[in-house]
C-alpha positions as CSV (number, residue, x, y, z in Angstrom):
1,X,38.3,22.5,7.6
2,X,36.0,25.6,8.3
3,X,32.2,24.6,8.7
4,X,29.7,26.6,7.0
5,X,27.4,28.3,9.7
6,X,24.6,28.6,7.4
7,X,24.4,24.8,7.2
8,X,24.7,24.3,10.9
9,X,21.5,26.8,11.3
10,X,19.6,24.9,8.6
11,X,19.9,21.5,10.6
12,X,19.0,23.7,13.7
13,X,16.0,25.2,11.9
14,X,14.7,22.0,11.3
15,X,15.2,20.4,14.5
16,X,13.6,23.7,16.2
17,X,10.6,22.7,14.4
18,X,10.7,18.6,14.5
19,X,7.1,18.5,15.5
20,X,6.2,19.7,12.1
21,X,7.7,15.9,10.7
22,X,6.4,14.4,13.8
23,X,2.8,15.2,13.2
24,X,3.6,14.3,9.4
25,X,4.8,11.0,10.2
26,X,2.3,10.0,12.4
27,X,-0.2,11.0,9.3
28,X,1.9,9.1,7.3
29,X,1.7,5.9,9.6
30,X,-2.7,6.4,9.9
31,X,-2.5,6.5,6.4
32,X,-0.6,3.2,6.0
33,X,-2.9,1.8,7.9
34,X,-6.0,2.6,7.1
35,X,-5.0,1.9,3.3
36,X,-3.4,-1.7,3.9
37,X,-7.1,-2.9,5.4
38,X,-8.6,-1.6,2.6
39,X,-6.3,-3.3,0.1
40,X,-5.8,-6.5,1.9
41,X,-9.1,-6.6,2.2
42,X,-9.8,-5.8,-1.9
43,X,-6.9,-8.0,-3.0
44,X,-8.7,-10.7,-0.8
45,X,-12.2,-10.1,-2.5
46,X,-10.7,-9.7,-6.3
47,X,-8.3,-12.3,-5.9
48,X,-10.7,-14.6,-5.1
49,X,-13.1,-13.6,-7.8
50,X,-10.6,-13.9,-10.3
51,X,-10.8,-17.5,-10.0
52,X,-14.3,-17.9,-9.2
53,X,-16.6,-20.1,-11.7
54,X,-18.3,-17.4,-12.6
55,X,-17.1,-15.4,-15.1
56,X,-18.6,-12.3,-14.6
57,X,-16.9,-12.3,-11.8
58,X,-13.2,-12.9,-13.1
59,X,-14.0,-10.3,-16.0
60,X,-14.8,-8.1,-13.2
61,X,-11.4,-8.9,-11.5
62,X,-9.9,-8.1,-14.9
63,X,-11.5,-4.5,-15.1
64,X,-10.1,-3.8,-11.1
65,X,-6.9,-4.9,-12.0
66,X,-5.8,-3.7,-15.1
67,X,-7.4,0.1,-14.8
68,X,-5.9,0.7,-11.0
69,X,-2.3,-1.1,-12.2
70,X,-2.0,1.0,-15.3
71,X,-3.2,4.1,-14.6
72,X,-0.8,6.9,-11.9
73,X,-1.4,6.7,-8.0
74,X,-1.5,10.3,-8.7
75,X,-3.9,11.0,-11.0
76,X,-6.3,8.1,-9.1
77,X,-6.0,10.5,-5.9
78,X,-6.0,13.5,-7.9
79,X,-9.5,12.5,-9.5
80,X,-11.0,11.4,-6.7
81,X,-9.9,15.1,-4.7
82,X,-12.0,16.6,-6.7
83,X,-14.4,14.4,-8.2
84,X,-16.1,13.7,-5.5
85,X,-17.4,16.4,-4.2
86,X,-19.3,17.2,-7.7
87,X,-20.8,13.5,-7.0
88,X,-21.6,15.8,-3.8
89,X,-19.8,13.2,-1.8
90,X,-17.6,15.4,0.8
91,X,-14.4,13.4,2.3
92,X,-11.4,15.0,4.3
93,X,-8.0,14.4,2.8
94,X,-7.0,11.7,5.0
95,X,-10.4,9.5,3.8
96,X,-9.4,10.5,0.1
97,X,-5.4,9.3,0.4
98,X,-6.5,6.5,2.5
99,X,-9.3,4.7,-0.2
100,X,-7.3,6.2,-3.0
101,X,-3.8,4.0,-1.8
102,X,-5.6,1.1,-0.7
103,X,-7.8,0.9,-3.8
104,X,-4.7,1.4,-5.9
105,X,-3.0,-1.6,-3.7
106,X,-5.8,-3.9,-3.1
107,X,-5.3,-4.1,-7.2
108,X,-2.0,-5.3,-7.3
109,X,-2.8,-7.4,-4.0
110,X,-5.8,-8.9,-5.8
111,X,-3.2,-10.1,-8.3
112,X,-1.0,-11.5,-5.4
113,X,-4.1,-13.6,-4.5
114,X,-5.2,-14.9,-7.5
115,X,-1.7,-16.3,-8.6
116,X,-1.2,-17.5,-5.1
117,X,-4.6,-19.8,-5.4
118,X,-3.7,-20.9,-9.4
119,X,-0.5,-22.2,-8.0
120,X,-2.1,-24.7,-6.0
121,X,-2.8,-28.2,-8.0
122,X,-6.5,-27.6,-9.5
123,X,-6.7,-31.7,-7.9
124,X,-6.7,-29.9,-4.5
125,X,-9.9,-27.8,-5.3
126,X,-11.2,-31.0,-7.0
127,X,-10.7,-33.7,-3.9
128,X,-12.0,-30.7,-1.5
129,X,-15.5,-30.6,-3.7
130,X,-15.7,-34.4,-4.2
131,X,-15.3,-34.7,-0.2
132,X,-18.5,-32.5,-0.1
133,X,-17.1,-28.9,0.7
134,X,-18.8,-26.2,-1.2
135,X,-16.8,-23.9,-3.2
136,X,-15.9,-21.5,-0.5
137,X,-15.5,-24.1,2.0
138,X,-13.0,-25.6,-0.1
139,X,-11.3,-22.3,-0.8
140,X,-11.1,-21.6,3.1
141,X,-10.3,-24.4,4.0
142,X,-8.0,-26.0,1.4
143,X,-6.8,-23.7,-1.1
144,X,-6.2,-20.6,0.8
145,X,-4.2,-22.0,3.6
146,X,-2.0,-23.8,1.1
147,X,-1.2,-20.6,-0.9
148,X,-0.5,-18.3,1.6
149,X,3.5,-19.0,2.3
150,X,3.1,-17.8,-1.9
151,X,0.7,-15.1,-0.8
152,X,2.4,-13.4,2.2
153,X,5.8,-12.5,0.7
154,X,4.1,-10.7,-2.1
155,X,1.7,-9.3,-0.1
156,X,4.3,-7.8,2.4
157,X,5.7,-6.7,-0.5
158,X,2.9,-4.5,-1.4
159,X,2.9,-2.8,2.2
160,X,6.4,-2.1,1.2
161,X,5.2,0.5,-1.6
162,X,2.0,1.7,0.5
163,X,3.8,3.0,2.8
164,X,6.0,5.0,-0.3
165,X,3.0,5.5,-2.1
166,X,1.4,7.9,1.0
167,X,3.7,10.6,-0.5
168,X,1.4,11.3,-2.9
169,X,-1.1,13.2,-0.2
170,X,1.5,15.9,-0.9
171,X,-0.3,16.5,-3.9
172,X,-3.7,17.1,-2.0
173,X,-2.4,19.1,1.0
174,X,-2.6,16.1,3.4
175,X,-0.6,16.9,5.9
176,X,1.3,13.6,5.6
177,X,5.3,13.2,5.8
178,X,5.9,14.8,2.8
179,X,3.8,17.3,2.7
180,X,5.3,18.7,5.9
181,X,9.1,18.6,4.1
182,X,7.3,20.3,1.1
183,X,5.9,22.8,3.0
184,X,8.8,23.7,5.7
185,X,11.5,23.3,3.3
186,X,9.4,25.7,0.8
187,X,9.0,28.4,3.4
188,X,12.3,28.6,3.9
189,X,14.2,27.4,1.1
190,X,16.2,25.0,3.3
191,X,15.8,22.0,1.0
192,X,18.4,20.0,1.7
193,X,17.5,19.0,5.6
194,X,14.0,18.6,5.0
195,X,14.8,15.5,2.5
196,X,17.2,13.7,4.1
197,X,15.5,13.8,6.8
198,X,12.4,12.7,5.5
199,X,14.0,10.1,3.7
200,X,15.7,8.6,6.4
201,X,11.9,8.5,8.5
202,X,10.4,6.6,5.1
203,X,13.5,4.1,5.2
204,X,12.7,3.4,9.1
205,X,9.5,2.6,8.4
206,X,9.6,0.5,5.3
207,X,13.6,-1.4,6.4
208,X,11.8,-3.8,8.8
209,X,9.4,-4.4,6.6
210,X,11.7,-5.4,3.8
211,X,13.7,-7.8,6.3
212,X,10.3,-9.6,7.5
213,X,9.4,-9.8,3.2
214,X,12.9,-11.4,2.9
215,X,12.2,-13.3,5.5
216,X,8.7,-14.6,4.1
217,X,10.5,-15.5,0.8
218,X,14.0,-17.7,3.0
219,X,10.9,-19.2,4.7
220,X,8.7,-19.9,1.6
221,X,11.9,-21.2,-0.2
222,X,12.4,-23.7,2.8
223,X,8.8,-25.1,3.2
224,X,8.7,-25.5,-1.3
């Protein structure tokens, strides 16, 4: 069978300029990062106040919740591009991708959370109190510990789709994974390359992660 020699210069085009995808994965990977702390740390602070005794507090987990899980990533990210600076609050792109993912996580992680902590007996949070813990010493001590094997594998979950999710600095030029196949396959017309390869880079990133989430669940399973 002949090969096509347009093909074969289409793969070598790419590979001639494989530092274009490197630097966009490595974006890609800061990204990840710097938007996971900001959700875990959101879904931690939510989650928590959706159970709290006060209920200004849960409403307010409500409000989090339900806006940032029913409205797009992309319009979130969008908004904030170019909202901002009119608030004159001037970000680069990474800052913008990075708040915009983890905010649009921490909401879903917040959720995580709080059903993780209602599973546990309310007679846990109870004895805790009636032992003389305060409210959050009970929660750190007792409740949290206790609902993290229900936690974790939905949590790892979420990390899962973050690291999808940091496509969407395409949208606003930030130089992420994407971006880079966007732009080099666009100059060239050589789509074909550019996705499978950056395909195959997403799936090597998020494939160990959905092992370890599997894992989490065979071990949650278990220990239930």
């Amino acid at each position: 069978m002949a090969t096509n020699p347009f093909a074969e210069y289409k793969w070598q085009a790419l590979f001639t300029d494989w530092r274009l995808f490197a630097d966009g994965l490595t974006v890609t990977i800061e990204v990840a990062i710097v938007a996971l702390l900001v959700a875990l740390l959101l879904g931690i602070l939510f989650g928590v106040a959706g159970v709290f005794p006060n209920k200004n507090l849960r409403i307010l987990n409500r409000v989090y919740v339900e806006f940032f899980q029913n409205t797009p990533l992309v319009i979130q990210v969008i908004f904030l591009y170019h909202a901002l600076p009119h608030l004159k609050i001037i970000l680069p792109v990474f800052a913008i991708g990075s708040l915009g993912i983890g905010i649009y996580t921490g909401a879903y992680m917040a959720e995580a959370v709080r059903s993780g902590i209602l599973a546990i007996p309310r007679g846990q949070l109870e004895a805790g109190l009636s032992q003389g813990f305060t409210y959050f010493q009970a929660m750190q001590y007792l409740i949290l510990p206790q609902a993290k094997k229900i936690i974790l594998p939905s949590i790892a979950n979420q990390g899962v789709n973050l690291i999808k999710n940091t496509s969407v600095l395409a949208m606003i030029a930030g130089g992420d994974l994407m971006y880079q196949a966007d732009s080099w396959s666009g100059m060239n017309m050589y789509y074909g390359p550019a996705y499978i390869v950056t395909g195959l880079l997403y799936w090597l990133l998020c494939f160990p992660l959905t092992k370890y989430v599997k894992h989490l669940e065979g071990s949650s399973e278990v220990r239930s």
